[in-house]
N, C-alpha and C positions, 0 to 999 in steps of 0.2 A: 459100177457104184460111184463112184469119181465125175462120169458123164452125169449123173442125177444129181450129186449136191452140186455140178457146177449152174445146171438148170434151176436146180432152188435159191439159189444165191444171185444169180441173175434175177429170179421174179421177187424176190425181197427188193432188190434195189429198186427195179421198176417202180412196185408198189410204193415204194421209199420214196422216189422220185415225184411219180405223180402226187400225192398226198403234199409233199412241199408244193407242188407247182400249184397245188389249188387251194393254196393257203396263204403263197404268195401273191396268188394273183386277186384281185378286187376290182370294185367299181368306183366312180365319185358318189359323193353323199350329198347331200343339202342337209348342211348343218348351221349354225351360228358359228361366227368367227371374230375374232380382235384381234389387233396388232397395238402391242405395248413393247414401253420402252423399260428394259430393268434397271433399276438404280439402286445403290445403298449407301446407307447410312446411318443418320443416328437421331435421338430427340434430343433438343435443346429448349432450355428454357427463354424466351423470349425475352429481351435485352440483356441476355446473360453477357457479361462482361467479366473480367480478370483484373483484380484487383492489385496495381504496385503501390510500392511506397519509396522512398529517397533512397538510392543505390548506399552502401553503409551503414545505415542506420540500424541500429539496435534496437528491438521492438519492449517495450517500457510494462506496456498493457494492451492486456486484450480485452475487448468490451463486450466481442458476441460467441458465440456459438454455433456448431450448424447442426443446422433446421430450425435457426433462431429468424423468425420475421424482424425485420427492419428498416424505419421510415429512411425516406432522403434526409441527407446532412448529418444523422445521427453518428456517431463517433465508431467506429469498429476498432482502428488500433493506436495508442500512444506512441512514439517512438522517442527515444532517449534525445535529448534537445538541450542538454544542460549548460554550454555555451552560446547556443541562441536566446536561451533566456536572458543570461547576463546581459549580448547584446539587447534584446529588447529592452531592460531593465535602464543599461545606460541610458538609449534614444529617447525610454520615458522622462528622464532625468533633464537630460538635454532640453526638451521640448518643452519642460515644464520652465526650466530656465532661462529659455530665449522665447516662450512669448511673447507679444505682442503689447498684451494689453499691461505684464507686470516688467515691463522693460519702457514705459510711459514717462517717469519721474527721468528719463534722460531729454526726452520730448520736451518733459515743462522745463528744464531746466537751458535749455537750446533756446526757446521761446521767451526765457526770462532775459536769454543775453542778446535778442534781436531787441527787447523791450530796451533793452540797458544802451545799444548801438542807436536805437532810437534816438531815443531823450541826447546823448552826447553829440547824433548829430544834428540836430535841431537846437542845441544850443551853441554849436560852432557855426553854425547858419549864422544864427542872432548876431552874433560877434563880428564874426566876419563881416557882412554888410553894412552893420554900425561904423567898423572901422572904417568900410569904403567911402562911406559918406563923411567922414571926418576928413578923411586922405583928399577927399573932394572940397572939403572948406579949410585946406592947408592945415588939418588940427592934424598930431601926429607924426609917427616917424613910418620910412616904407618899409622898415623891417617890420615894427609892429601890423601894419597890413599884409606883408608875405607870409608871416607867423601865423596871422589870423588864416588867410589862405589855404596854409600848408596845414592845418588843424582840421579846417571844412572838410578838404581833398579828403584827409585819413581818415574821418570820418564815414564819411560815403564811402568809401573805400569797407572801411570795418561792417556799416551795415549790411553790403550787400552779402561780405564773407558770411556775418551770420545769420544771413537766409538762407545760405546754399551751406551751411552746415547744417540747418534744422532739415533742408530738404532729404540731403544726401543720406544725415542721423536716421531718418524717418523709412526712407527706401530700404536700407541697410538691417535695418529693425524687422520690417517686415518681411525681408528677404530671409532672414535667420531663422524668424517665428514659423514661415512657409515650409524651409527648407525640412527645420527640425519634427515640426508635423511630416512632413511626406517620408523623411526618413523612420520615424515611427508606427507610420502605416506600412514600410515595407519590412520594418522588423517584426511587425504583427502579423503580417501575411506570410512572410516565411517561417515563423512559429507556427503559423496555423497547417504549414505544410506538413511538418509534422505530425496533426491529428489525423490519420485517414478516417475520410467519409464515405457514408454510404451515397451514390450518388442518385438512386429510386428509392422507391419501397417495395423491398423485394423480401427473398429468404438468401440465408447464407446456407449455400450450399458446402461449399468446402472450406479447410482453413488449411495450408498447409505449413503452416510456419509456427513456431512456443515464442512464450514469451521467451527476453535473451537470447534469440535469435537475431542474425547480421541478416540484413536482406542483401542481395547479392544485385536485387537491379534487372534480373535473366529470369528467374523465376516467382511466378504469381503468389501473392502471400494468401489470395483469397478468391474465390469464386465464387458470385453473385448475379442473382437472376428472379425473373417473376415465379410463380407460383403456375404461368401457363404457359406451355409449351408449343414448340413449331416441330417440323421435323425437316433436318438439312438432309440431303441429298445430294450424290456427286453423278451426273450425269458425263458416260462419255462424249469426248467431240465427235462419234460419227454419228451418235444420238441427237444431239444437242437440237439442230434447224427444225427438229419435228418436237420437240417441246413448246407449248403455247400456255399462256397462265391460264386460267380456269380448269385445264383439264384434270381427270378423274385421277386418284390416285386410290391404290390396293396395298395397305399395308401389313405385313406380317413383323411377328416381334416373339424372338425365343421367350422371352417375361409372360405371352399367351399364348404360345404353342402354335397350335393350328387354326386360333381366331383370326376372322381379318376384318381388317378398322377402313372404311373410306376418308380419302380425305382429298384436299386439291391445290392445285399448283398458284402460289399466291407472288412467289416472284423468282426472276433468274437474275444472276450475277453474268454480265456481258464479258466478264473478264474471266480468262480459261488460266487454270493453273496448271504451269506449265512440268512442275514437277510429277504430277498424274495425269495429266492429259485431258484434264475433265472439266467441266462447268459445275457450279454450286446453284442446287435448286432448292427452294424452298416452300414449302405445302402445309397443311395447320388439317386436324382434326376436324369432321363433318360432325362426328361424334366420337369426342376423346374415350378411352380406356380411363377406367374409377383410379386407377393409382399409375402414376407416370412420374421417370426421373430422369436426370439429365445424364446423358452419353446412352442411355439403351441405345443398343445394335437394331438398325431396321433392315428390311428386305422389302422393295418397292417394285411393285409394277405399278406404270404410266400409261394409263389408256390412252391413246394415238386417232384409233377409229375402231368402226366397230358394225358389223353385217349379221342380221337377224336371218337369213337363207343365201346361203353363199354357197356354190359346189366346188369341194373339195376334196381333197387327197392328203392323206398322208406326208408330210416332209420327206419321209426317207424314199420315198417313191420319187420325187424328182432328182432329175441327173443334171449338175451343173446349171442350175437354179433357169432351166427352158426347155430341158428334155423330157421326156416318159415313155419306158418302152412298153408296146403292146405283146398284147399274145404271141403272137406270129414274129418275133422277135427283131420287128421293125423299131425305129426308134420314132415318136412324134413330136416337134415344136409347140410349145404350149406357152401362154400370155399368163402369167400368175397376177395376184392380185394383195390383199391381207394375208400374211402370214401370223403363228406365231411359234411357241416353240416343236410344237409336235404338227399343225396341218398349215396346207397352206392353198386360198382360192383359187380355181382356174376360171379365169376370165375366157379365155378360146383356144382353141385344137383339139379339145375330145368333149365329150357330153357325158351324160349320167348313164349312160349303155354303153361304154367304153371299158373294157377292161382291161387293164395295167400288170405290169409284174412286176415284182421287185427287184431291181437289179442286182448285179451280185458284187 
């Protein structure tokens, strides 16, 4: 009895056996094949940028909303300024005070005592030479001639001082009227730091700041961007040399489940970040999805190349990416070709009448 079930148990296996071997074993196929590159990532909106404002500052007012559309320039946050106004208020003050054109009546008044230096020396002229011609027909004492003289001298003497008063008056004027304009332009430029701009016409996508909030300087008060989206991509570096711009891109997005969107590689970032190891790709919609937001999670295949009859095998059928073992439990050298995740081409060492096992 014992000798029977060990005979039945023995032709279970057999059968056991054979049934796996002819299950494992196959032929190549001619099928279609591609090799892509996976990447993930995310959507972003096209010129999306992050919004700061002046490290300290305390936010005054908010002007927008998100999912509020808003031009360039347009005003998004006030921020507390209440000591810059002062200063601008004084430099207003200042500038109105030392212009140019109401700081004039010091000019005419410069100009009135070059007129005055004139005349006194034009009549110490007269004098003077009168008296020389006297001193020359013996009329006269030589003191009265040195006195005339020394009068002329002072004279010339005082007009040239004030020319080069009126000049220096004039420079000086102009230099204050200058200075106090340019310091009033940059007391308005730095108040105007205070208003944060929008710097496109986009939407506000995020705010993360209230009003009465300190801004810290480290974190964004706001995020802002188009209305149209790209989709970034972090490509590993052993990926990376086989990425070219124009190629095909297959996108999937948990927001559509098992839909999937074309789209194509529009630029690479030549700089690898070295904290992931990876390069930044970037690819835009053939034809976007009706509703899209900024950060969706993507899952990316990057079509590479791509073979309409290729003969292939199964991935798990190859041993150390150039072996296959046959029936006869030989091993064969084979030349692979496109891969991707489940088959992979053979270019040469077995034909479409070759059959393979699976190794174990």
């Amino acid at each position: 009895m014992k000798s029977k079930l060990f005979v039945l148990y023995i032709s279970i296996l057999l059968i056991l056996f054979s049934c796996t071997s002819k299950t494992s074993s196959i032929v190549p196929e001619i099928r279609r094949i591609t090799e892509s590159v996976y990447a993930s990532g995310h959507i972003k909106s096209i010129k999306q940028y992050e919004v700061y404002g002046i490290p300290n500052a305390t936010i005054k007012e908010i002007y927008v909303s998100e999912g509020m559309r808003i031009k360039k320039d347009a005003p998004m946050f006030q921020l507390d300024n209440k000591n810059l106004k002062l200063a601008t208020e004084n430099a207003r003050l200042s500038s109105t005070a030392s212009d140019y054109r109401v700081n004039t009546d010091q000019l005419v008044a410069a100009q009135k005592n070059i007129a005055l230096a004139q005349k006194k020396f034009i009549n110490d002229s007269l004098l003077y030479h009168r008296q020389k011609k006297l001193w020359a027909q013996n009329i006269g004492s030589k003191v009265d001639l040195e006195q005339r003289a020394l009068n002329f001298e002072n004279s010339r003497v005082a007009l040239a001082t004030a020319k080069t008063n009126y000049d220096v008056l004039k420079r000086q004027l102009k230099l204050l009227s200058d200075q106090s304009k340019n310091n009033l332009k940059i007391a308005e430029i730095l108040e105007d730091d205070y208003v944060i701009k929008s710097e496109l016409d986009g939407v506000i996508y995020q705010i993360n700041k209230e009003k009465g909030e300190l801004i810290n300087g480290l974190e964004a008060v706001a995020i802002i961007g188009t209305d149209e989206f790209e989709i970034e991509l972090n490509v590993d570096e052993l990926d990376i040399v086989k990425i070219k711009e124009g190629q095909p891109v297959f996108i999937r997005m948990d927001s559509y489940q098992s839909q999937v969107f074309e789209a194509k590689v529009v630029d690479i970032n030549p700089m690898m970040n070295t904290r992931t190891r990876s390069f930044q790709v970037e690819a835009l919609f053939l034809n976007p999805p009706p509703e899209l937001f900024p950060n969706l999670t993507v899952e990316a295949n990057i079509l590479i190349h791509a073979k309409e009859e290729a003969l292939t095998i199964p991935r798990k059928y190859l041993i150390e990416d150039s072996l296959v073992l046959l029936e006869d439990g030989t091993y064969k050298k084979v030349e692979t070709g496109l891969m991707d995740y489940d088959i992979v081409e053979i270019i040469s060492g077995i034909d479409s009448d070759t059959r393979i096992v699976l190794p174990e």
